[in-house]
MDAnalysis code that builds the backbone (N, CA, C; Angstrom):
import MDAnalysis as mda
import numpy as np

u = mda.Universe.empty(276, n_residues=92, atom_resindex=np.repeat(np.arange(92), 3), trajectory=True)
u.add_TopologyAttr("name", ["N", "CA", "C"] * 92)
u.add_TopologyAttr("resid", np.arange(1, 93))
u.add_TopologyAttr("resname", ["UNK", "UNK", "UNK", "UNK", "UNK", "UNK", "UNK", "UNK", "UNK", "UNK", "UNK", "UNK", "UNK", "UNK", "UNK", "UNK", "UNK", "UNK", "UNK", "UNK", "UNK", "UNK", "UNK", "UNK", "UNK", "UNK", "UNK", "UNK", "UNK", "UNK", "UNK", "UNK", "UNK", "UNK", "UNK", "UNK", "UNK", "UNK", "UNK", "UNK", "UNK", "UNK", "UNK", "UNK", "UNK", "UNK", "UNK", "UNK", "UNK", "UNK", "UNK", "UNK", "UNK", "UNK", "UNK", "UNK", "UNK", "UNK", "UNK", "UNK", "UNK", "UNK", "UNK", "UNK", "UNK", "UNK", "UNK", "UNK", "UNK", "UNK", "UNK", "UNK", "UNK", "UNK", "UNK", "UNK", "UNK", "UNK", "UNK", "UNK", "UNK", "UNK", "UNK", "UNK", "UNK", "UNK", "UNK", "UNK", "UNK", "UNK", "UNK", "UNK"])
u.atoms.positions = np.array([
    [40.288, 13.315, 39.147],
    [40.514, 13.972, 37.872],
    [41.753, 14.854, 37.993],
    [42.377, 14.758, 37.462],
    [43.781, 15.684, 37.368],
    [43.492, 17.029, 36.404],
    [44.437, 17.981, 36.870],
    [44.210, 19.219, 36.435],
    [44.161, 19.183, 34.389],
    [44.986, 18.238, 33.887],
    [44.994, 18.671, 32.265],
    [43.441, 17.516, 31.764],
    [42.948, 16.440, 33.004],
    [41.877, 15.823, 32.766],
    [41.098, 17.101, 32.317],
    [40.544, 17.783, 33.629],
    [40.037, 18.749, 33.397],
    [39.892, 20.363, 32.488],
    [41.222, 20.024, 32.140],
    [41.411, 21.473, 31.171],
    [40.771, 20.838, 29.750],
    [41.130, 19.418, 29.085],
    [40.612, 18.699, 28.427],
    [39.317, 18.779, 27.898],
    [38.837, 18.174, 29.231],
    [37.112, 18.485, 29.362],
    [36.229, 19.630, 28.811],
    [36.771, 20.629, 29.500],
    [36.715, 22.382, 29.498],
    [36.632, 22.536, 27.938],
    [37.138, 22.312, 27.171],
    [37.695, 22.910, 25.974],
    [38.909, 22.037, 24.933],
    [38.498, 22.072, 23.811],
    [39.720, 21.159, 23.076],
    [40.839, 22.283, 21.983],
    [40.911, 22.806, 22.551],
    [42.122, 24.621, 22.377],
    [42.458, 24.226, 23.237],
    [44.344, 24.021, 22.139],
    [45.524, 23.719, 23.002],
    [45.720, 24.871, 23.839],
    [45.775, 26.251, 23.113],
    [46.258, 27.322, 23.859],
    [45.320, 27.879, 25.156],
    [44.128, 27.069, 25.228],
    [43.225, 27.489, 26.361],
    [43.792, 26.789, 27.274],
    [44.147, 25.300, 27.368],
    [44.296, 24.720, 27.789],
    [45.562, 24.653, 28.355],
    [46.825, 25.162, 27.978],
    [47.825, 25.022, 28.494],
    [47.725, 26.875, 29.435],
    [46.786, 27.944, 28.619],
    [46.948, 28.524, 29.860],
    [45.761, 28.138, 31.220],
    [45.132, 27.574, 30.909],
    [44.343, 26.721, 32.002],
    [44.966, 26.073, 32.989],
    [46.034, 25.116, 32.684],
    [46.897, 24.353, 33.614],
    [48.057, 25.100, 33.841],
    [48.474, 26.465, 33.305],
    [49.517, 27.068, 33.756],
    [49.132, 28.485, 35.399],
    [47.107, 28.460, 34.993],
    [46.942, 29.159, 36.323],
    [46.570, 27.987, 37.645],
    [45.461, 27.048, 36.890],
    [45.540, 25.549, 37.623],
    [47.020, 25.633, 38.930],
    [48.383, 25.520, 38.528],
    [49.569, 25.128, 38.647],
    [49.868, 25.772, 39.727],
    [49.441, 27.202, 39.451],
    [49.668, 28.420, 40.357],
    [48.760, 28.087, 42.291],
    [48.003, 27.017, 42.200],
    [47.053, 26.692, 42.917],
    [47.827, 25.898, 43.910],
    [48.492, 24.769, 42.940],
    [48.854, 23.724, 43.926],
    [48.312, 22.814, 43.911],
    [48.202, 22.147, 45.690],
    [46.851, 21.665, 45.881],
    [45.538, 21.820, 45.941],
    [45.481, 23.302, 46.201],
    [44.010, 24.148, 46.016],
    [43.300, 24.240, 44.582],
    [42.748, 22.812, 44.628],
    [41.934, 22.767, 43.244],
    [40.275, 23.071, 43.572],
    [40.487, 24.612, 43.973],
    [39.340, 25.138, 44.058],
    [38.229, 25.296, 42.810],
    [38.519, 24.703, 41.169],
    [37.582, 24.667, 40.439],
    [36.819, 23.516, 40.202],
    [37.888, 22.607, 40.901],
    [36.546, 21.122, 41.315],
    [35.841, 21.247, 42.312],
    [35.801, 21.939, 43.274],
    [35.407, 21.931, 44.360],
    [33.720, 22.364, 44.379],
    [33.012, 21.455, 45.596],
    [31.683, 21.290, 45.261],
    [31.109, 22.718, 45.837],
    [31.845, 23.273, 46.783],
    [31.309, 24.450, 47.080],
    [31.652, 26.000, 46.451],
    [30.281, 26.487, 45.601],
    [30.314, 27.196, 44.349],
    [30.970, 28.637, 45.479],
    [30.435, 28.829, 46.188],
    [31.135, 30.281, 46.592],
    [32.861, 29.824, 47.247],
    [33.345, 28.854, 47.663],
    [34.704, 28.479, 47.405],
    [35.140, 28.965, 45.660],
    [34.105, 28.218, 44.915],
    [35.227, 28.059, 43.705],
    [34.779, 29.899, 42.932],
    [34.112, 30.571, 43.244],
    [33.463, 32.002, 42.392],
    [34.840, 32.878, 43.218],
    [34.821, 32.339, 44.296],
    [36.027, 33.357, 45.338],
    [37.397, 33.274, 44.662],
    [37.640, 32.397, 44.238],
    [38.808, 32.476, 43.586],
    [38.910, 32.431, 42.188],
    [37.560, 32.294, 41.652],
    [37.596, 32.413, 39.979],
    [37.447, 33.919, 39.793],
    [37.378, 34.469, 40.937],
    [37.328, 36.518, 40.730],
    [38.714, 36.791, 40.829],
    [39.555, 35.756, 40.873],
    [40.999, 36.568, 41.225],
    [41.243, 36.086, 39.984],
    [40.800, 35.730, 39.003],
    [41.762, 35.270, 37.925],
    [41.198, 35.256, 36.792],
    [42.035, 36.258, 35.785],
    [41.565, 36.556, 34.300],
    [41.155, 35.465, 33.872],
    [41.214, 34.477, 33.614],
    [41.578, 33.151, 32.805],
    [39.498, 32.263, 33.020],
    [39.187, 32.398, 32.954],
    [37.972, 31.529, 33.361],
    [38.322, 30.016, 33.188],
    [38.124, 29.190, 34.409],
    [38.373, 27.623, 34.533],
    [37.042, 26.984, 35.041],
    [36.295, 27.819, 35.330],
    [34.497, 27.341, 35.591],
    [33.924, 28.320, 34.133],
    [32.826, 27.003, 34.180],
    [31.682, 27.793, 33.331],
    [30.832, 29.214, 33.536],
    [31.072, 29.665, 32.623],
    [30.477, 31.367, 33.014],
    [29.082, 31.219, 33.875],
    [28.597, 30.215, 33.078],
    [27.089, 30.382, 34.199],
    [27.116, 29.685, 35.876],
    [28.164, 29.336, 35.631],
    [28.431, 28.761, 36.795],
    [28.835, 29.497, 37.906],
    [29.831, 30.178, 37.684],
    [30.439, 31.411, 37.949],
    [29.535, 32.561, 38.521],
    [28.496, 33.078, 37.325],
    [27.157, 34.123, 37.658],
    [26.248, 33.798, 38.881],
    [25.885, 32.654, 38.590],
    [25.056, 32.303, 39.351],
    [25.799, 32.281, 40.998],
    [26.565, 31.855, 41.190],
    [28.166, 31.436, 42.187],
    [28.232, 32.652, 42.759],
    [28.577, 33.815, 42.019],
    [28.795, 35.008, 42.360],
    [27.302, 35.844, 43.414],
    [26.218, 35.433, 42.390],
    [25.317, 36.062, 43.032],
    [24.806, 35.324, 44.432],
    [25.085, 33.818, 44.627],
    [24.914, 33.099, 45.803],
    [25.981, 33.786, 46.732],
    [27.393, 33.601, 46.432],
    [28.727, 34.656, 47.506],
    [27.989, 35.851, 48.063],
    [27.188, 36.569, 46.937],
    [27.365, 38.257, 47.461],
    [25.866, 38.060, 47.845],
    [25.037, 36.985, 47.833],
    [23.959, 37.530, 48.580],
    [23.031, 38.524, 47.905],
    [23.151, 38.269, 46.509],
    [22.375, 39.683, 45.714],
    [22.336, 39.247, 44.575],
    [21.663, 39.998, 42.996],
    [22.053, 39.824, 42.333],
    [22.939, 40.917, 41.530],
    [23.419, 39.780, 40.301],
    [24.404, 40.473, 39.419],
    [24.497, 40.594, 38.331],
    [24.575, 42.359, 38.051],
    [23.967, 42.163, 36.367],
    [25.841, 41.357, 35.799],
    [25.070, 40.892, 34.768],
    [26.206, 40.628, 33.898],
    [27.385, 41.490, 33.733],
    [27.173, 42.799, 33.133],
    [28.203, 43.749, 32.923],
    [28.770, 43.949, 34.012],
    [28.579, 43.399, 34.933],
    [29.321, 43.584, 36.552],
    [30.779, 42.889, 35.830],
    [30.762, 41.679, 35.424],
    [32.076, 41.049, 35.366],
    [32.593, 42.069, 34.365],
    [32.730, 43.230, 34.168],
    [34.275, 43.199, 33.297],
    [34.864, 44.478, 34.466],
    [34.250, 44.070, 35.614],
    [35.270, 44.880, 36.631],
    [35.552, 43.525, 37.678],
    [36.635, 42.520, 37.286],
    [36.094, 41.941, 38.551],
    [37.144, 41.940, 39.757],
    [37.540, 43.133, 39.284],
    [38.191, 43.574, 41.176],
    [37.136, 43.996, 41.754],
    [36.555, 44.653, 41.738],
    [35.569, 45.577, 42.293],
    [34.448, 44.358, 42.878],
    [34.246, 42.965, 42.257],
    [33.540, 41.852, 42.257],
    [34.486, 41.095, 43.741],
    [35.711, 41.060, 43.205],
    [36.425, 40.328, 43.999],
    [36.442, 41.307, 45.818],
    [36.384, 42.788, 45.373],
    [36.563, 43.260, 46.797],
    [34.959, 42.979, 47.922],
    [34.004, 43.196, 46.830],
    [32.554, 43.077, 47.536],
    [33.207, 41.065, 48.506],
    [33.553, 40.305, 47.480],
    [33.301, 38.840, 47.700],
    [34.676, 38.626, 49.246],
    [35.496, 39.418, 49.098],
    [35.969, 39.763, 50.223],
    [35.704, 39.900, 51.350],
    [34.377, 40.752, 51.493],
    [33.727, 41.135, 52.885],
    [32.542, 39.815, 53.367],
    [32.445, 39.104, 52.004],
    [31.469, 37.796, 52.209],
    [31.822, 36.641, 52.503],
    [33.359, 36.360, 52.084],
    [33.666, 34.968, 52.061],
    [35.268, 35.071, 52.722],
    [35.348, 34.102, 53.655],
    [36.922, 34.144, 54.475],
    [37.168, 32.485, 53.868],
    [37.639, 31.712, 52.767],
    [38.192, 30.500, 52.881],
    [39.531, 30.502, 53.819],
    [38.913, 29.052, 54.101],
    [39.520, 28.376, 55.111],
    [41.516, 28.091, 54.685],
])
């Protein structure tokens, strides 16, 4: 599946979609939002405003990474998300 396959999929908003494949882009080869392993893809969906996984996907993802759970209102800090997922997860 190629990255605008997938932005496609995601959503049929052009403007979601072209900023979808413009953070996508920023990746490279690291198409960490296909990727089957959810605390791979939550680790790097905390570095980035833009959501390219499904929110519940994401929640659930997050609370598997950190080993805990997470209220919802946690995400509208998600540095503070991203520094905890820091001390949990080293990708390769």
């Amino acid at each position: 599946m190629t990255n605008e396959q997938y932005a496609k999929a995601m959503t049929s908003d052009k403007k979601a979609i072209d900023n979808m494949l413009r953070v996508m882009d920023k990746y490279g080869d690291n198409r960490w939002c296909l990727s089957d392993d959810v605390k791979r893809m939550c680790y790097f969906q905390l570095q980035e405003d833009s959501l390219l996984i499904e929110f519940e996907v994401l929640h659930k993802g997050v609370e598997t990474l950190l080993n805990r759970g997470v209220q919802t209102i946690e995400f509208r800090d998600l540095g503070k998300l991203f520094e905890e997922a820091k001390t949990k997860y080293n990708p390769a």
